[in-house]
DRENPA-304979 format. One record per residue (C-alpha): residue in one letter; x, y, z. Coordinates in nm, 2 decimals, decimal comma, always signed. Each point is the difference from the previous one (the first is absolute). Example, Ala and Ser with C-alpha at 12.3 -4.5 7.8 and 13.67 -1.06 7.14 Angstrom:
2
+--------+--------+--------+--------+
| residu |      x |      y |      z |
+--------+--------+--------+--------+
|      A |  +1,23 |  -0,45 |  +0,78 |
|      S |  +0,14 |  +0,34 |  -0,07 |
+--------+--------+--------+--------+
//
This chain:
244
+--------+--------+--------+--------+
| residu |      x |      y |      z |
+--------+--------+--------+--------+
|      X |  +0,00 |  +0,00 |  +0,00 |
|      X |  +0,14 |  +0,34 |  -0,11 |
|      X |  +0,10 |  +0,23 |  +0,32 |
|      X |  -0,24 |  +0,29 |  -0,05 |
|      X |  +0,24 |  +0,34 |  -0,03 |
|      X |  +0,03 |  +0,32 |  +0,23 |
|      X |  +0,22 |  +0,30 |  -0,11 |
|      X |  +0,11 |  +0,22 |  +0,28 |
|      X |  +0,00 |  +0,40 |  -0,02 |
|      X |  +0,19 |  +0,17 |  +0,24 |
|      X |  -0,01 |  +0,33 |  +0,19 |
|      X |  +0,24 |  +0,25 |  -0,11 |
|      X |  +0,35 |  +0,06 |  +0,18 |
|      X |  -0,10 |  -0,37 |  +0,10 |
|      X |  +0,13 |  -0,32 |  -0,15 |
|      X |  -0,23 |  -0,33 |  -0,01 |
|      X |  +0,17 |  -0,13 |  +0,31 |
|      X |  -0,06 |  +0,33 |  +0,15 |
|      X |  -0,38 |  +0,01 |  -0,09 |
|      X |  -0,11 |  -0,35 |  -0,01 |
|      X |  +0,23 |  -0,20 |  +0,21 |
|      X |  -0,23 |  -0,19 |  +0,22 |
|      X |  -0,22 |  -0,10 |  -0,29 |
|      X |  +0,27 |  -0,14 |  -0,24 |
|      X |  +0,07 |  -0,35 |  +0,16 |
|      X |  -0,37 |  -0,07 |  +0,06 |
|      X |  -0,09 |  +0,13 |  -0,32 |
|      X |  +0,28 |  -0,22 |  -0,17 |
|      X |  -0,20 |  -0,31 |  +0,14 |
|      X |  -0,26 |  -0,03 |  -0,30 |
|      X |  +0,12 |  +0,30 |  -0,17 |
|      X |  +0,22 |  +0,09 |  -0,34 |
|      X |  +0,08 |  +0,34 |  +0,19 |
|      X |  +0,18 |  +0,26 |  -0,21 |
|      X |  +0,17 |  +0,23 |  +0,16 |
|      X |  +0,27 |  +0,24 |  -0,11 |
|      X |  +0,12 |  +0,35 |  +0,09 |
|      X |  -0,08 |  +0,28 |  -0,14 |
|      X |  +0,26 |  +0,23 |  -0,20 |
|      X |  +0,21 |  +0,20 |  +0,28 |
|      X |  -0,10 |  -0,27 |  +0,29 |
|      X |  +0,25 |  -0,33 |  +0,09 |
|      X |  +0,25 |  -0,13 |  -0,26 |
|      X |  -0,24 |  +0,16 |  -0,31 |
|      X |  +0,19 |  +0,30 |  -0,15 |
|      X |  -0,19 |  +0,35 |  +0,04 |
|      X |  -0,15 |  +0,18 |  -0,27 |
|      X |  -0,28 |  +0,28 |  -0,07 |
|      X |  -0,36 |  -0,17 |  +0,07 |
|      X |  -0,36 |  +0,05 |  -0,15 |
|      X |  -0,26 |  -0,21 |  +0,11 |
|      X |  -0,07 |  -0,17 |  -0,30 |
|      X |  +0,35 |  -0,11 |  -0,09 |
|      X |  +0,04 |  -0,17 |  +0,31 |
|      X |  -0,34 |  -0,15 |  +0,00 |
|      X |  +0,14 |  -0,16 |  -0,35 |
|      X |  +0,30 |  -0,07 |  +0,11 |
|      X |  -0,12 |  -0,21 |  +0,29 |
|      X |  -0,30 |  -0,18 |  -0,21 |
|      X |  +0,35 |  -0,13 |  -0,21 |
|      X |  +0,14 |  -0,20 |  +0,28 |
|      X |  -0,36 |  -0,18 |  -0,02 |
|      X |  -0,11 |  -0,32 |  -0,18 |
|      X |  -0,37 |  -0,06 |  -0,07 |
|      X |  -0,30 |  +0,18 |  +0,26 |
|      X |  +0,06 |  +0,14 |  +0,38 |
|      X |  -0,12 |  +0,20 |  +0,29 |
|      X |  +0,22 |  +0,24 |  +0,08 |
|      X |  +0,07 |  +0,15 |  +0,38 |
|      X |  +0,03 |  +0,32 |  +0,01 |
|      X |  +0,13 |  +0,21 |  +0,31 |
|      X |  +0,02 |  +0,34 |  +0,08 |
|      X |  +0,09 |  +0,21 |  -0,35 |
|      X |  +0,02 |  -0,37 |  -0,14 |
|      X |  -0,40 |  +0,01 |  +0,03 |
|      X |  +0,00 |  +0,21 |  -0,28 |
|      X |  +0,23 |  -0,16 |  -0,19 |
|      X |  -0,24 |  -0,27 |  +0,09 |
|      X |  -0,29 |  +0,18 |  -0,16 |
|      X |  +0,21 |  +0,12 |  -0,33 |
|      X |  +0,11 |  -0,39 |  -0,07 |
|      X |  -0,38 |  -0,07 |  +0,02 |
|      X |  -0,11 |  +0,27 |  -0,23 |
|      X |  +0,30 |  -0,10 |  -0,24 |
|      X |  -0,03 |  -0,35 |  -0,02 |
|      X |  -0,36 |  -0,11 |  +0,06 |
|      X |  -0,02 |  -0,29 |  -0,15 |
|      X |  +0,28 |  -0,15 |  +0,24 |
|      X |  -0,10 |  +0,11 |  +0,36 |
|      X |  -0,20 |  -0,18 |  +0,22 |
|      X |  -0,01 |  +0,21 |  +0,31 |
|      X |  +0,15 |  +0,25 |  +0,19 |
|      X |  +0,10 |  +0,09 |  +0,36 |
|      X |  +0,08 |  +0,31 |  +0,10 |
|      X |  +0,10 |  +0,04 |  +0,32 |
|      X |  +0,09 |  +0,39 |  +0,16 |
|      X |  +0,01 |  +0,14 |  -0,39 |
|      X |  -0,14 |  +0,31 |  -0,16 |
|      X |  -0,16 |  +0,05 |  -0,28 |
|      X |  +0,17 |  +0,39 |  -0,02 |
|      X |  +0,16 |  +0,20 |  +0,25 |
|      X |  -0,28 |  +0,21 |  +0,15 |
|      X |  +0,16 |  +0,28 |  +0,23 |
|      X |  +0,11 |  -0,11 |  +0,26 |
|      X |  +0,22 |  -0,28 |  -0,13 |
|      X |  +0,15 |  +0,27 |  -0,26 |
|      X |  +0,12 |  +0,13 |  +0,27 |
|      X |  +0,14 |  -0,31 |  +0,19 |
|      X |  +0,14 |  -0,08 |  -0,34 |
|      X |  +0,19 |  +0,29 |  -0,13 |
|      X |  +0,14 |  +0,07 |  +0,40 |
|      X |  +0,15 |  -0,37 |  -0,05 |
|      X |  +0,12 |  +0,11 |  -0,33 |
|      X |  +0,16 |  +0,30 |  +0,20 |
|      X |  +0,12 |  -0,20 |  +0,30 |
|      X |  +0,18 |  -0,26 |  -0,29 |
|      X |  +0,15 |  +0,32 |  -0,17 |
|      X |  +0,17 |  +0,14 |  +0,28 |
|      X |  +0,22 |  -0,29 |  +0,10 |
|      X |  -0,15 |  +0,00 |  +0,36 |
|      X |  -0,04 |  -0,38 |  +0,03 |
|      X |  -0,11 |  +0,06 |  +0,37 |
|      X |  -0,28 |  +0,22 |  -0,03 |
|      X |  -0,08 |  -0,23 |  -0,30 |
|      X |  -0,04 |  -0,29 |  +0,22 |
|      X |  -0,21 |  +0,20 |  +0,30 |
|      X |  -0,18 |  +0,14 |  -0,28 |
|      X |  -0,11 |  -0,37 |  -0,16 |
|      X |  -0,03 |  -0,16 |  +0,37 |
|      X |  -0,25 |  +0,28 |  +0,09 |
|      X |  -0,20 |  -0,08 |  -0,34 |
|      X |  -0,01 |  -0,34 |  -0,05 |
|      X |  -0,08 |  -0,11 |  +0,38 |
|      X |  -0,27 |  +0,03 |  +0,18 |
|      X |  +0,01 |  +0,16 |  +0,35 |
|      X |  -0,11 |  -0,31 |  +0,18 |
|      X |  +0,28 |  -0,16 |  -0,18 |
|      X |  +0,21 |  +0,26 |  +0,07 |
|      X |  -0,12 |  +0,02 |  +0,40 |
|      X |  +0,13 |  -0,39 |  +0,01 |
|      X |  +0,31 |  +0,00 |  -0,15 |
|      X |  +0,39 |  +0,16 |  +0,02 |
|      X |  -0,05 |  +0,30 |  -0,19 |
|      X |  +0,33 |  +0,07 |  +0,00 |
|      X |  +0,11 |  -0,35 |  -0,12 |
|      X |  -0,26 |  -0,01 |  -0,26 |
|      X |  +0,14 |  +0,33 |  -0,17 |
|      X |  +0,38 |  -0,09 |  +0,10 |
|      X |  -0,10 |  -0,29 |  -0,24 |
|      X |  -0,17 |  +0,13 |  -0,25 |
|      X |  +0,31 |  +0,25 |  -0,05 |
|      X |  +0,20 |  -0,26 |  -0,04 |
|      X |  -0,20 |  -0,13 |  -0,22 |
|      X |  -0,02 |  +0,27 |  -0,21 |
|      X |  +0,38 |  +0,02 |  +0,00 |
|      X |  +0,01 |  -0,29 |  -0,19 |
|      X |  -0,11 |  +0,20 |  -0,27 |
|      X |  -0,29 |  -0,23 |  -0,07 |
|      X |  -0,16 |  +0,19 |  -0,23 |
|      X |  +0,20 |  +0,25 |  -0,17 |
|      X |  -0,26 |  +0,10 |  -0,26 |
|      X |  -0,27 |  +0,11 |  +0,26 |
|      X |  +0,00 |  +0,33 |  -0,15 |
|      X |  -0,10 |  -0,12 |  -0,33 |
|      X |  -0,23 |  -0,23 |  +0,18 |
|      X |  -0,15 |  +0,29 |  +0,22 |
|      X |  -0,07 |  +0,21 |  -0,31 |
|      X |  -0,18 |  -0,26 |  -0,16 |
|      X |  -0,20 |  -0,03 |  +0,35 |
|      X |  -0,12 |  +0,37 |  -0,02 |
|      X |  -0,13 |  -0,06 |  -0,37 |
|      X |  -0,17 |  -0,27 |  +0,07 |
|      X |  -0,40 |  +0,03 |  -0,13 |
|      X |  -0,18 |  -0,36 |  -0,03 |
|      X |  -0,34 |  +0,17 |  +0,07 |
|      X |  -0,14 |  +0,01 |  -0,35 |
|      X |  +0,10 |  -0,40 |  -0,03 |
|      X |  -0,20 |  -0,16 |  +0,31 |
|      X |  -0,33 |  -0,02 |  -0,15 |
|      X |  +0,15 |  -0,21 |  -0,29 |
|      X |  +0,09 |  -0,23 |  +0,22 |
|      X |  -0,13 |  -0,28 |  -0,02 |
|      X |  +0,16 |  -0,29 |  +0,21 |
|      X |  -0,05 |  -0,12 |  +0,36 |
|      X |  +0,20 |  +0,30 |  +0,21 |
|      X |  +0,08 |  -0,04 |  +0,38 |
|      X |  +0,08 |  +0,41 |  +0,11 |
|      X |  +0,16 |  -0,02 |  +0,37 |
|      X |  +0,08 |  +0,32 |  +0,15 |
|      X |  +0,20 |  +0,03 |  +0,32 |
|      X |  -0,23 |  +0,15 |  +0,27 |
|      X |  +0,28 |  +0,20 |  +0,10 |
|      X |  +0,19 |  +0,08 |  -0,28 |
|      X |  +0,16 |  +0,32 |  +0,05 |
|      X |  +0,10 |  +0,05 |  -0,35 |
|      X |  -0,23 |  -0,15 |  -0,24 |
|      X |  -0,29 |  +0,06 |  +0,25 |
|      X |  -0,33 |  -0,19 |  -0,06 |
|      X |  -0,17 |  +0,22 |  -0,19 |
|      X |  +0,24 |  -0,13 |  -0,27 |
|      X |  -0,08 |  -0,33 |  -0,03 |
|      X |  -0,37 |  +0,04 |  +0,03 |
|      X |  +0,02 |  +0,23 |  -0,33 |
|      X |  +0,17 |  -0,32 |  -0,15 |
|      X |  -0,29 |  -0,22 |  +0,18 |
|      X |  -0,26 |  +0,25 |  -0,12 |
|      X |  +0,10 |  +0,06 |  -0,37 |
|      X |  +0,08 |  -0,40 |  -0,08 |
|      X |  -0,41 |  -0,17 |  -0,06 |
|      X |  -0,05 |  -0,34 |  +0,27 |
|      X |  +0,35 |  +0,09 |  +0,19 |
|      X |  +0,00 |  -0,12 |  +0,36 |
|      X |  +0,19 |  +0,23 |  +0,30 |
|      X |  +0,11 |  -0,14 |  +0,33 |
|      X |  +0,21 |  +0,20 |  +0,21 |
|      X |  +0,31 |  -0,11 |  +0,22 |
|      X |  +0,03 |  +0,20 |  +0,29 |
|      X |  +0,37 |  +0,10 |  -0,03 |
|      X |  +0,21 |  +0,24 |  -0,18 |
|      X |  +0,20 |  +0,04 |  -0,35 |
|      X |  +0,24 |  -0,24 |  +0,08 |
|      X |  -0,27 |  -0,31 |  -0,04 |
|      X |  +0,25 |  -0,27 |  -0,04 |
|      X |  +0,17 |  +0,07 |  +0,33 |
|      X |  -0,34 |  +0,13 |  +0,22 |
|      X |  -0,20 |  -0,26 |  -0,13 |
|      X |  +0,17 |  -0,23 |  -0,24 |
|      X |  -0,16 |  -0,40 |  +0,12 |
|      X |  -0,37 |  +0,21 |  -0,02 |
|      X |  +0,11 |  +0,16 |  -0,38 |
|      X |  +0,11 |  -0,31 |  -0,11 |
|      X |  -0,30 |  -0,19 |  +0,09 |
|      X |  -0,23 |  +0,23 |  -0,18 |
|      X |  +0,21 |  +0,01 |  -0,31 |
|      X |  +0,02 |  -0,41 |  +0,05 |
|      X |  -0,43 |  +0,00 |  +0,08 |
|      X |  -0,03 |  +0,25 |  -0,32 |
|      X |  +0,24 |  -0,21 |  -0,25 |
|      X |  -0,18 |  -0,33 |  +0,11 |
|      X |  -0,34 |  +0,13 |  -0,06 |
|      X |  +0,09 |  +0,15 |  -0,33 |
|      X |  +0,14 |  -0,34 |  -0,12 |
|      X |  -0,27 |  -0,19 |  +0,12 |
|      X |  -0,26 |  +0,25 |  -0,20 |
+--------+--------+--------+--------+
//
């Protein structure tokens, strides 16, 4: 029997590990999963993005039809892969995405984009702790430790295109897509998501017909808030679109 296929969108200044990790080995169970970095994140050289070359450029590392997983920015890229290649998605997930950068995350966007451009890898790291966890996370947890990390993380240098991958971000616009969608679509927006707020990802669960929202009560950073609850809903969703 032919392993059903997943292809994994990340979040920008993210890399699949970064994004996904908790879902890749149970995914990999019953799953073909596809998952590469983007342009600028990992081991893939950088280079100037648009949405649609990227959304193409993925759909080539992919054989026959797929769902694809989309989180964060990668939710869009979800979207535009959908609206490009109908004929070869079967569903989508979208999990703390955005459909375009209302106000508010315009501005948590091009402040990163600032933060990145002046070298100041410290604030950068306060900067991304205080948006992507939630303060109940936050209120349980070595803050200092978790952006001590984080920086060195970021020292790494594991994404040295993130400014071609935030400019991208902030011209992101998906909306006039979503009602031509037409495949099963799981939206799950992070409850406390402090950078792609809700409101987000019930435009992406309002604009796409028969979609299905359910929360998790965490922040931006799913897979390490709530990453054995995420993966069973992306499991419970993949299952249930097979079987239909």
């Amino acid at each position: 029997m032919t392993r059903p296929t997943v292809l994994l969108t990340h979040g920008v200044g993210s890399t699949i590990e970064d994004s996904f990790g908790p879902l890749l080995t149970p995914l990999s169970r019953d799953h073909n999963v596809i998952a590469r970095d983007y342009p600028g994140s990992g081991a893939t050289p950088a280079e100037p993005l648009t949405l649609d070359r990227l959304a193409d450029r993925l759909v080539a590392e992919v054989t026959g039809p797929f769902t694809v997983l989309g989180f964060s920015t990668g939710s869009a890229v979800a979207v535009r892969i959908a609206s490009r290649y109908p004929d070869r998605v079967t569903g989508l997930v979208l999990t703390a995405g955005f459909a375009y950068p209302e106000p508010h995350l315009r501005l948590a966007l091009t402040l990163w984009r600032r933060l990145v451009e002046s070298g100041d890898r410290d604030a950068l790291a306060e900067y991304l702790t205080l948006m992507c966890h939630s303060e109940s996370h936050l209120a349980t947890n070595d803050v200092p430790a978790m952006v001590s990390g984080l920086a060195k993380w970021l020292a790494e240098d594991p994404t040295p295109g993130v400014l071609h991958q935030l400019e991208m971000a902030l011209a992101v616009d998906v909306r006039a897509e979503l009602a031509g969608i037409r495949v099963p679509t799981l939206v799950i927006p992070a409850r406390a998501d402090a950078l792609a707020t809700p409101g987000h990802s019930r435009v992406l669960a309002e604009g796409i017909p028969g979609s299905r929202l359910v929360e998790l009560d965490c922040g931006h950073a799913v897979a390490v808030e709530r990453g054995p609850e995420w993966a069973g809903l992306v499991l419970g969703f993949l299952s249930s679109v097979a079987g239909g």
